[in-house]
VOMAR-930463 format. One record per atom (N, C-alpha, C): residue number from 1; residue in three letters; chain; atom name; x, y, z. Coordinates in steps of 0.2 Angstrom, whole numbers, plus 5000, padded with zeros to 4 digits. Layout:
BEGIN
NUM,Ala,A,CA,X,Y,Z
...
This chain:
BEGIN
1,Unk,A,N,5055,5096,5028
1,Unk,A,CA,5049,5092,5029
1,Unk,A,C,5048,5091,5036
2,Unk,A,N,5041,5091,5039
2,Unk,A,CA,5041,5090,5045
2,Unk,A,C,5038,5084,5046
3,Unk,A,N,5041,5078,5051
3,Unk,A,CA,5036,5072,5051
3,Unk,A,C,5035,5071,5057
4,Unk,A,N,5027,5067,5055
4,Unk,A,CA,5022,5068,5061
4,Unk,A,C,5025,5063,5066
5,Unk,A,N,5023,5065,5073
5,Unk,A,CA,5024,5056,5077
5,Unk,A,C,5019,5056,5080
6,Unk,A,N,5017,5050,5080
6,Unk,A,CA,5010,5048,5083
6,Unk,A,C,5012,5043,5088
7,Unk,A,N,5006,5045,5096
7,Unk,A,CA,5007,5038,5103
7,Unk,A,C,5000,5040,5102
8,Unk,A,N,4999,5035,5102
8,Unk,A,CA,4991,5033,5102
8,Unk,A,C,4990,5024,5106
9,Unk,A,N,4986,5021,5109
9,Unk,A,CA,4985,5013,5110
9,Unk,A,C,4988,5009,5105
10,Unk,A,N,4991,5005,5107
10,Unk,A,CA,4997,5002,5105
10,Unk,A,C,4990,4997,5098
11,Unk,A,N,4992,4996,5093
11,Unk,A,CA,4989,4992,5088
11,Unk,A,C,4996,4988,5086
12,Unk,A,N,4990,4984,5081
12,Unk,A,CA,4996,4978,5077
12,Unk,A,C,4995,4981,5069
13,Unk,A,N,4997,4980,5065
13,Unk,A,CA,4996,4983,5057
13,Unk,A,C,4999,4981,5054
14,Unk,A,N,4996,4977,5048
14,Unk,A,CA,5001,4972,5042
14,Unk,A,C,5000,4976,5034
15,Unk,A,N,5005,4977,5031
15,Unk,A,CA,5006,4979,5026
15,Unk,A,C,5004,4977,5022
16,Unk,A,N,5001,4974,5017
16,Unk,A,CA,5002,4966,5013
16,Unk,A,C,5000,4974,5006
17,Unk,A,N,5007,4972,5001
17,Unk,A,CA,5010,4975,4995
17,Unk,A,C,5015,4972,4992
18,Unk,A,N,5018,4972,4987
18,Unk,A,CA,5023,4971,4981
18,Unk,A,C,5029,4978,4982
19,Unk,A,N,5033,4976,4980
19,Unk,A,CA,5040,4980,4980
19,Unk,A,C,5040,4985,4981
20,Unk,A,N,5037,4991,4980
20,Unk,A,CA,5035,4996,4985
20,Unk,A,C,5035,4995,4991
21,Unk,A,N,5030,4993,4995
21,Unk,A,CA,5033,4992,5001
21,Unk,A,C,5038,4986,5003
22,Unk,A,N,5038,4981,5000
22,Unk,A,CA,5044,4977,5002
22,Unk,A,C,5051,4978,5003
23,Unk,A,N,5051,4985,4998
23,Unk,A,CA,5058,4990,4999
23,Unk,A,C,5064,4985,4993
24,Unk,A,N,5061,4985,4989
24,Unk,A,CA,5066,4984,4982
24,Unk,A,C,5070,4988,4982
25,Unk,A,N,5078,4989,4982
25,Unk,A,CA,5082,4991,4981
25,Unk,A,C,5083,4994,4987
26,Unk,A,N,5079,4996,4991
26,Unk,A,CA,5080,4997,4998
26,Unk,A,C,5086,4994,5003
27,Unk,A,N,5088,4999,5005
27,Unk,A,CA,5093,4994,5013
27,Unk,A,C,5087,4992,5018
28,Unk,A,N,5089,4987,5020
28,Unk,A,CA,5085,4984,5026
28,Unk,A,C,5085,4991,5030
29,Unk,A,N,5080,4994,5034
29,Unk,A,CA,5077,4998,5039
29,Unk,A,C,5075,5004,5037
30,Unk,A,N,5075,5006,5029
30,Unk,A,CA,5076,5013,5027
30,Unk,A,C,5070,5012,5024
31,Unk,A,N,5065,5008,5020
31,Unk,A,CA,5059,5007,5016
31,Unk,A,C,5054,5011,5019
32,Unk,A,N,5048,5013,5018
32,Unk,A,CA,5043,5017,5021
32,Unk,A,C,5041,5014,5026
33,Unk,A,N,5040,5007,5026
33,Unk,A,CA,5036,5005,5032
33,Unk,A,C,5039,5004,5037
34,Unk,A,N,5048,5004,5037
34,Unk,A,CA,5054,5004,5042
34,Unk,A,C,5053,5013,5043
35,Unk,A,N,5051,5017,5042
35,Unk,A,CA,5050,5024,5043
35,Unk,A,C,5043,5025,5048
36,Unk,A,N,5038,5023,5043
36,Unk,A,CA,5033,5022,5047
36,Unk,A,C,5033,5019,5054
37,Unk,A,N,5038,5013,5053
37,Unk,A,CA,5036,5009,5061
37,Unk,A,C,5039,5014,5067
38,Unk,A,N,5045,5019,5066
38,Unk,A,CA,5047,5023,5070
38,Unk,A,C,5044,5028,5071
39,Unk,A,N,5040,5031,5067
39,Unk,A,CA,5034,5037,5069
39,Unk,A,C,5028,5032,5076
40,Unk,A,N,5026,5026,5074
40,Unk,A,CA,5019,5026,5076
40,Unk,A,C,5024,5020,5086
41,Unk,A,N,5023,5026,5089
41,Unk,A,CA,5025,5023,5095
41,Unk,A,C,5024,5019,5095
42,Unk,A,N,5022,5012,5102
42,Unk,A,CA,5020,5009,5103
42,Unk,A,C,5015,5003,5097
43,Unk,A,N,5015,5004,5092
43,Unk,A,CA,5013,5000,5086
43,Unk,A,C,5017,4994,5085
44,Unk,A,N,5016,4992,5081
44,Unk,A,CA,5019,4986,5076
44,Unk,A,C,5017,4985,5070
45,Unk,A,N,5022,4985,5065
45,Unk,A,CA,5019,4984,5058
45,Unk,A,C,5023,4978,5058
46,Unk,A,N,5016,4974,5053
46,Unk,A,CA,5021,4969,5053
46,Unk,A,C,5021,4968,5042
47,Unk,A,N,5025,4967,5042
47,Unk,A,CA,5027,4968,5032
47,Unk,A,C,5026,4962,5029
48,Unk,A,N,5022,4959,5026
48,Unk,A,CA,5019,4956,5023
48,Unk,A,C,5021,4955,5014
49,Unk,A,N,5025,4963,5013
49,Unk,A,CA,5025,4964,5007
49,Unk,A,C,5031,4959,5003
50,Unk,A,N,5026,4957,4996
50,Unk,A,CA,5031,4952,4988
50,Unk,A,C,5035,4957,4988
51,Unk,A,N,5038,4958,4985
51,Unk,A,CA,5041,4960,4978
51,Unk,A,C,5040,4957,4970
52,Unk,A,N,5034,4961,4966
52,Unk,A,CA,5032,4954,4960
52,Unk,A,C,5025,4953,4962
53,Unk,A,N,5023,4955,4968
53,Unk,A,CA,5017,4950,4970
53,Unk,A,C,5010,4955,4966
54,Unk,A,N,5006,4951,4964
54,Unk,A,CA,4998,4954,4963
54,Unk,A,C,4995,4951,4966
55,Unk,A,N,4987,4955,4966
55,Unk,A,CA,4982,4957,4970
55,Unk,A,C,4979,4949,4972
56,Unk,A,N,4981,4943,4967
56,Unk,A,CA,4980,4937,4966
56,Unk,A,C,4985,4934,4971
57,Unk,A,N,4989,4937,4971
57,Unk,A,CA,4994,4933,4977
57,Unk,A,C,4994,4934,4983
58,Unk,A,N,4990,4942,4984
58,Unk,A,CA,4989,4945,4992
58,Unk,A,C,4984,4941,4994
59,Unk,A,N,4979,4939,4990
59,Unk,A,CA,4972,4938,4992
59,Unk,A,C,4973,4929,4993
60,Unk,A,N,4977,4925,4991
60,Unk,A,CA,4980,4920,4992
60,Unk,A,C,4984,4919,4998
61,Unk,A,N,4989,4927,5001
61,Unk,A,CA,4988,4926,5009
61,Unk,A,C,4986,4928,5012
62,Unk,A,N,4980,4933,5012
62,Unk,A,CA,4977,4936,5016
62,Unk,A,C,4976,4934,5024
63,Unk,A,N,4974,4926,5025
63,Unk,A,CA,4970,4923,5028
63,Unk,A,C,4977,4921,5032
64,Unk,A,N,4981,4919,5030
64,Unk,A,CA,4987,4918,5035
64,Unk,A,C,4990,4924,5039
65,Unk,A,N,4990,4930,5038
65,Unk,A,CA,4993,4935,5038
65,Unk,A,C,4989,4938,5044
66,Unk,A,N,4981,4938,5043
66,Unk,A,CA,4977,4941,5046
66,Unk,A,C,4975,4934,5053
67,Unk,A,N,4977,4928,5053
67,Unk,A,CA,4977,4924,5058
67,Unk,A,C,4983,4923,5062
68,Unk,A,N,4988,4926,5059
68,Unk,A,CA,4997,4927,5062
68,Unk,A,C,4996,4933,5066
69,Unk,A,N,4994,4939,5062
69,Unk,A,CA,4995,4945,5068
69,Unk,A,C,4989,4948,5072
70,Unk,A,N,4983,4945,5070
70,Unk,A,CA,4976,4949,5073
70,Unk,A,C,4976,4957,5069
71,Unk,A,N,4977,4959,5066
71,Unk,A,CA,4980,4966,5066
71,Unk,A,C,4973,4971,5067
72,Unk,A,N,4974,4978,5070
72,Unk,A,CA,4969,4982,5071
72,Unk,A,C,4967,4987,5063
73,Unk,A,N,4973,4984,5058
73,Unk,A,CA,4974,4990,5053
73,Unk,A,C,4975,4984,5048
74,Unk,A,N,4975,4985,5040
74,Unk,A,CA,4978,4983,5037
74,Unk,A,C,4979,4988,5030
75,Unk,A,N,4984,4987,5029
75,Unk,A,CA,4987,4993,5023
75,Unk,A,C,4989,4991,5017
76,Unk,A,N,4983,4992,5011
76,Unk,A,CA,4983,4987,5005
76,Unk,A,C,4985,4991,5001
77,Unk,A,N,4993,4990,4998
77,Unk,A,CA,4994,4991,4993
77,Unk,A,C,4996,4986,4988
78,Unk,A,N,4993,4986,4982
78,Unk,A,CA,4994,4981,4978
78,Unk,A,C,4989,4982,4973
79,Unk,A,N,4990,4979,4967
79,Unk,A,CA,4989,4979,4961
79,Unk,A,C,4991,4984,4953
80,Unk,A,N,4998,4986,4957
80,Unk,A,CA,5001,4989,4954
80,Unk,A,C,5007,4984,4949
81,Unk,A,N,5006,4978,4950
81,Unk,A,CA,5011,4972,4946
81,Unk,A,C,5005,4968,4942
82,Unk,A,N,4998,4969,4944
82,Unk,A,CA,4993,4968,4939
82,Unk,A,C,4992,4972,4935
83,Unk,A,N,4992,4978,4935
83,Unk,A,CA,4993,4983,4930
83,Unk,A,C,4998,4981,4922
84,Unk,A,N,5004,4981,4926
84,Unk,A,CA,5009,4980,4925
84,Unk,A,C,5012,4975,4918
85,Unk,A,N,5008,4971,4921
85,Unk,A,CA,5005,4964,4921
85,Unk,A,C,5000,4963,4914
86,Unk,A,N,4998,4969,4913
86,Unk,A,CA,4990,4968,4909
86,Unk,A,C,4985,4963,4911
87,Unk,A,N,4984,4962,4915
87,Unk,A,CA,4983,4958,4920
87,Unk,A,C,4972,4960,4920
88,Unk,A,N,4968,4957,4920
88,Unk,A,CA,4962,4962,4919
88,Unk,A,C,4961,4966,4926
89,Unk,A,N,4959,4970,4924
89,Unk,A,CA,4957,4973,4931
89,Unk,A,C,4948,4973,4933
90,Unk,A,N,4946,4971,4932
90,Unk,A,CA,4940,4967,4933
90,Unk,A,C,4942,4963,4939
91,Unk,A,N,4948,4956,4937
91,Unk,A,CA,4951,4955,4942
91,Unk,A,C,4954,4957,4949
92,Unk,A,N,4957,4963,4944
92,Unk,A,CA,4961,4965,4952
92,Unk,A,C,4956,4967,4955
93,Unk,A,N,4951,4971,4951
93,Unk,A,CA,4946,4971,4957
93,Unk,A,C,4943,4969,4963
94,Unk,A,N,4940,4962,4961
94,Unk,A,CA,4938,4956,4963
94,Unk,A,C,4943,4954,4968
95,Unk,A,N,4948,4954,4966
95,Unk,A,CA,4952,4952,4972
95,Unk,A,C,4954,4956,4978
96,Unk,A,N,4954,4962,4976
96,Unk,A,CA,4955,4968,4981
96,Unk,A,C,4951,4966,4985
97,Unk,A,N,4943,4967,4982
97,Unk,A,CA,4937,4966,4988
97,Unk,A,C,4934,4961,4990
98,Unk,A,N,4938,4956,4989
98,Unk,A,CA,4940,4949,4993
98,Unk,A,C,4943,4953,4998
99,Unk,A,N,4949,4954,4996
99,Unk,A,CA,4954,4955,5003
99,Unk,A,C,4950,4961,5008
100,Unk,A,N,4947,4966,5004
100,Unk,A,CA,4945,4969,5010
100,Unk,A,C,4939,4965,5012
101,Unk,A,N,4936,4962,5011
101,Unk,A,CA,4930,4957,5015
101,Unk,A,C,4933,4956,5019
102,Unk,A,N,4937,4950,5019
102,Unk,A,CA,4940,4944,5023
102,Unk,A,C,4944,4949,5028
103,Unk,A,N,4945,4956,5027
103,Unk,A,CA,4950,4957,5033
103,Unk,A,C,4946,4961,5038
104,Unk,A,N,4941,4965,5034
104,Unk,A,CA,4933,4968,5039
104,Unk,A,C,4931,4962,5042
105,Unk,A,N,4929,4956,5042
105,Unk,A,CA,4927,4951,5043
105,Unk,A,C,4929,4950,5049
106,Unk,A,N,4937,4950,5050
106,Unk,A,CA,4940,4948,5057
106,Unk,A,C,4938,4955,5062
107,Unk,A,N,4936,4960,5058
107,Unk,A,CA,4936,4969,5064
107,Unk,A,C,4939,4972,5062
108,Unk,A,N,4946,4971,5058
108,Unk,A,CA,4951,4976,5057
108,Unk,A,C,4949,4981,5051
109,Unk,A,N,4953,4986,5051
109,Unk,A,CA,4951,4992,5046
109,Unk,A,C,4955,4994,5039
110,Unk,A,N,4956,4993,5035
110,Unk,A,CA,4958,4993,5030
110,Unk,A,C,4960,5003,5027
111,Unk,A,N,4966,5003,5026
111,Unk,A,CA,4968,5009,5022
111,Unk,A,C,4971,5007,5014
112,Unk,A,N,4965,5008,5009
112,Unk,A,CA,4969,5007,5003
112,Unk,A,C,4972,5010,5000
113,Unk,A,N,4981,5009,4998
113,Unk,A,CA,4986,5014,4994
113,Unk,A,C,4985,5013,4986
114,Unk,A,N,4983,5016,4984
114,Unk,A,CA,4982,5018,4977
114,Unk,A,C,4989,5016,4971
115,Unk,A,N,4989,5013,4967
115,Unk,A,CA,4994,5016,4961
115,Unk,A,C,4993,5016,4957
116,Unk,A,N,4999,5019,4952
116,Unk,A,CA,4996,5021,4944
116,Unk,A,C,5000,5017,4941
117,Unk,A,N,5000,5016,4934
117,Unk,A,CA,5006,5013,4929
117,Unk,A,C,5009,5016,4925
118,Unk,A,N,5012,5017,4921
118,Unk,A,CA,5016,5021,4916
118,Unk,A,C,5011,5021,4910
119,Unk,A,N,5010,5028,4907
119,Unk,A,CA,5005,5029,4900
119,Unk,A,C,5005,5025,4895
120,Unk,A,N,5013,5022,4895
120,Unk,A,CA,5014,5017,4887
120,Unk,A,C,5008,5012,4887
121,Unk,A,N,5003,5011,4893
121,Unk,A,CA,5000,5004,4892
121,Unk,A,C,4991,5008,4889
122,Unk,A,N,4992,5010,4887
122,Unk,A,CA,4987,5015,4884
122,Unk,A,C,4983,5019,4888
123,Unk,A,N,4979,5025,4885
123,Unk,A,CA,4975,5027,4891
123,Unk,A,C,4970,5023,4892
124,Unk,A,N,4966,5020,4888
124,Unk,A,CA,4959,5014,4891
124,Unk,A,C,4961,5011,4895
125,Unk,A,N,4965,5007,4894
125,Unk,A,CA,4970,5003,4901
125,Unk,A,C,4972,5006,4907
126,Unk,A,N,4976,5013,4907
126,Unk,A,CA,4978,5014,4913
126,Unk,A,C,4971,5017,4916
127,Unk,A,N,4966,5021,4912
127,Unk,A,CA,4961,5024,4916
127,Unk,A,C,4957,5020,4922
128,Unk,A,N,4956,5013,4916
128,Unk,A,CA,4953,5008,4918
128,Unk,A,C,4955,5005,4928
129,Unk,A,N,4964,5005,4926
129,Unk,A,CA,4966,5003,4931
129,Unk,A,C,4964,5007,4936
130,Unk,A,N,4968,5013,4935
130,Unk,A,CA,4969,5018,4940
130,Unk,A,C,4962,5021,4942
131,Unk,A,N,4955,5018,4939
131,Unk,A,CA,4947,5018,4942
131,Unk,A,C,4946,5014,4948
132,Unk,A,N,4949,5010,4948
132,Unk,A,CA,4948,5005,4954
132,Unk,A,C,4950,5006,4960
133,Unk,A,N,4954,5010,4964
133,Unk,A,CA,4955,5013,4969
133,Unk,A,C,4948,5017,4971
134,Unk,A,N,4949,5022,4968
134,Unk,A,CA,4940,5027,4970
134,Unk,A,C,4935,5021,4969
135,Unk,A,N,4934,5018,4964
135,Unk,A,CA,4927,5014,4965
135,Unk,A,C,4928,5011,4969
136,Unk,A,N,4933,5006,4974
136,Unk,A,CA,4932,5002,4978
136,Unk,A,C,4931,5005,4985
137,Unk,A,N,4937,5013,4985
137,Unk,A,CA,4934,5016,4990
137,Unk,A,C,4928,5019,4995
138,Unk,A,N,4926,5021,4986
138,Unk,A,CA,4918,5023,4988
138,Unk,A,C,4912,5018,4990
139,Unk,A,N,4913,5012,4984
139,Unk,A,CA,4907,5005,4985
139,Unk,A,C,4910,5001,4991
140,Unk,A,N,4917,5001,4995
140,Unk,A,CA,4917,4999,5000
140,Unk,A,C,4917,5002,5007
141,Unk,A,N,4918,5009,5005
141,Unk,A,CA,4916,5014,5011
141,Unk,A,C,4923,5011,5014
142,Unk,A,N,4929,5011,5011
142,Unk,A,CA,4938,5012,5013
142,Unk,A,C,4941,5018,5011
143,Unk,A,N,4946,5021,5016
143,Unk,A,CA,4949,5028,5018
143,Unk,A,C,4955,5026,5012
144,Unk,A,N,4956,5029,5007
144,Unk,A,CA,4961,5028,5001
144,Unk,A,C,4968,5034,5004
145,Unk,A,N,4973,5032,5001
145,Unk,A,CA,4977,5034,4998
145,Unk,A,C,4977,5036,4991
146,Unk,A,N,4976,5041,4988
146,Unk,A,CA,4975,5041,4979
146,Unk,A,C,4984,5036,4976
147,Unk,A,N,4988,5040,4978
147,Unk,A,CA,4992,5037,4973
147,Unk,A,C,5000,5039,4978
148,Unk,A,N,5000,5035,4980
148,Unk,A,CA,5009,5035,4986
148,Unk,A,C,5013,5037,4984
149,Unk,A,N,5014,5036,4977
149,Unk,A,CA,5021,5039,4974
149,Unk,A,C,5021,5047,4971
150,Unk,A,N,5013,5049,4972
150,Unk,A,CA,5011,5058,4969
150,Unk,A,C,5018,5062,4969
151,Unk,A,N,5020,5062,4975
151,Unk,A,CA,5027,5066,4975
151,Unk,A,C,5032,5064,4976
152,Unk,A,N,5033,5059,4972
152,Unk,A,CA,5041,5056,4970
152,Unk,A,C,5041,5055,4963
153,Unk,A,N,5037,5052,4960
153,Unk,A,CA,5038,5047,4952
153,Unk,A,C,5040,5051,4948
154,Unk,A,N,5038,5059,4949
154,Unk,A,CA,5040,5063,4942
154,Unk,A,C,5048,5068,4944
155,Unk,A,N,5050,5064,4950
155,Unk,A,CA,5056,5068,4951
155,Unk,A,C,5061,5063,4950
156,Unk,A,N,5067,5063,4945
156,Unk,A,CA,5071,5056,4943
156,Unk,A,C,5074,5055,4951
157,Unk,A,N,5077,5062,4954
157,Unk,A,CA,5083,5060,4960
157,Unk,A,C,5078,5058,4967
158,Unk,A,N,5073,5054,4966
158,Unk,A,CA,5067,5051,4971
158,Unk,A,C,5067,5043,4968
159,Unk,A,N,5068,5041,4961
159,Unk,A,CA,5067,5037,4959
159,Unk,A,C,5073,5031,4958
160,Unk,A,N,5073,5024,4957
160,Unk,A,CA,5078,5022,4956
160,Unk,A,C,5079,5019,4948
161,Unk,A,N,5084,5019,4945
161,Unk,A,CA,5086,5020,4937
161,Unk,A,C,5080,5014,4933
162,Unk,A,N,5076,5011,4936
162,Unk,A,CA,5071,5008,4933
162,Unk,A,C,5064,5013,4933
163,Unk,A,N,5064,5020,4933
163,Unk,A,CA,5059,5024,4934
163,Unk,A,C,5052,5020,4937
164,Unk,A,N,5054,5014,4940
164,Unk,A,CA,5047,5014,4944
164,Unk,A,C,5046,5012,4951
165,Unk,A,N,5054,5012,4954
165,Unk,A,CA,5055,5010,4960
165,Unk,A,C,5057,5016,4965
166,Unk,A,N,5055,5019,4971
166,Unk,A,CA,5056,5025,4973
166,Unk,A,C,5063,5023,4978
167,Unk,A,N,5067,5026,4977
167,Unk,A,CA,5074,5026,4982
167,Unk,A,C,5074,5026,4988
168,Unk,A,N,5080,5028,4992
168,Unk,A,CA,5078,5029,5000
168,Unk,A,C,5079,5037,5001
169,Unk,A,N,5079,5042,4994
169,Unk,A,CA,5077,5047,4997
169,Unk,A,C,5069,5049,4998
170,Unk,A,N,5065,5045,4995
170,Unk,A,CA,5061,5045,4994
170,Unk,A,C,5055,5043,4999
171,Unk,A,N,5060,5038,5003
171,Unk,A,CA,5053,5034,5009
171,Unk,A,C,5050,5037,5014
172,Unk,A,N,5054,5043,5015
172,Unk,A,CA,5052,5047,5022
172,Unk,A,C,5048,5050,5018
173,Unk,A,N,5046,5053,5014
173,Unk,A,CA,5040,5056,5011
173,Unk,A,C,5032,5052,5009
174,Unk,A,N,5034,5046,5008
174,Unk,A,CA,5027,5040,5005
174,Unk,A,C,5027,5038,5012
175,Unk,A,N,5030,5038,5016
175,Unk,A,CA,5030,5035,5026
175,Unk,A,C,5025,5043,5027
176,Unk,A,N,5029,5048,5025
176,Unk,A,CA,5027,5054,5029
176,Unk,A,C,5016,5053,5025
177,Unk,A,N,5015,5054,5018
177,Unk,A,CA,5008,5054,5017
177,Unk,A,C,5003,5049,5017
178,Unk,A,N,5008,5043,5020
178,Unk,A,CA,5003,5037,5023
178,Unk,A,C,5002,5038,5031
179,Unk,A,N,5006,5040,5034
179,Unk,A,CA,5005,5041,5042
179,Unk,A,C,4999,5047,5041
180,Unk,A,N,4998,5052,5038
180,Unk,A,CA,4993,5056,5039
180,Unk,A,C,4986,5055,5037
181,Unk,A,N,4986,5046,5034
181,Unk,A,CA,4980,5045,5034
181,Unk,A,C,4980,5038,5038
182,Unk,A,N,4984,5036,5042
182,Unk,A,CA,4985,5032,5046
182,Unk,A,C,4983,5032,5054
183,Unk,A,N,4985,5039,5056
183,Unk,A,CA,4983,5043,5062
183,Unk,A,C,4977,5041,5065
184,Unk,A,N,4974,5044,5059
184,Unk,A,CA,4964,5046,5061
184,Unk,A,C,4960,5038,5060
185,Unk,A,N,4964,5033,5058
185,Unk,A,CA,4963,5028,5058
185,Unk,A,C,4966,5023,5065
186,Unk,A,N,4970,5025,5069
186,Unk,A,CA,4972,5023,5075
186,Unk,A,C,4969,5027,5081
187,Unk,A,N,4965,5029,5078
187,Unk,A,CA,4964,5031,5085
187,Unk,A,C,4957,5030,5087
């Protein structure tokens, strides 16, 4: 695999996600957004991310987050614990595009990471969930990520024994397909 590096004018950039980016079972510095912050020179991500956390709990800090770093980017993953959750997605919705308001509001730019849930929760449920990405992308005119984990989840030795946490062989890869839509956004 080749990974990109990008120097572009220094920006600021907050993560705000649940255990995926937090880096659940992760060693400190190896998570994606510990990967990511070494590709983007002159950047700063600053990680934001719960572990446990939903779209209700992002939106609860959005407003501290985005007055602590000024950030020029914001990189929204979340809603993947409301799913989870059976949680309405009606809701997560609503809360999504809350946070994307409040964060456009201040000038920054928003990349939403996309997730899915596991089939057990039925197909009406997961469709439902996993609709919300594209409809927000599209009715709020935000650069998606479909789904971060596409080339990890279905491969066990990328995953960790809970089939829903992505290991550390895994981050250089979910680092590597978010910087590529990260780039054309910093610049």
């Amino acid at each position: 695999m080749v990974l990109l590096s990008m120097t572009v004018a220094a920006k600021s950039i907050v993560v705000l996600g649940d255990s995926i980016s937090a880096g659940y079972g992760i060693e400190t510095g190896q998570t994606w957004v510990d990967v990511l912050q070494q590709k983007l020179d002159g950047h700063k991500i600053y990680n934001e991310s719960v572990s446990g956390d939903t779209s209700a709990g992002g939106l609860a800090r959005i407003d501290r987050a985005l007055a602590l770093y000024q950030p020029d980017l914001v990189l929204l993953q979340l809603g993947g614990n409301d799913g989870l959750r059976g949680l309405s997605p009606a809701e997560m919705k609503a809360n999504l595009t809350e946070i994307i308001r409040r964060t456009r509001a201040t000038g920054a730019q928003v990349l939403l990471l996309g997730m899915k849930i596991p089939p057990n929760y039925g197909k009406r449920y997961v469709d439902m969930f996993y609709a919300i990405y594209p409809q927000l992308a599209a009715e709020l005119g935000v650069p998606l990520v479909p789904f971060i984990l596409e080339d990890v989840v279905l491969d066990p030795d990328k995953m960790q024994a809970d089939g829903l946490h992505p290991n550390s062989e895994a981050q250089p890869i979910i680092a590597e397909k978010i910087a590529a839509h990260v780039l054309p956004l910093l610049q």
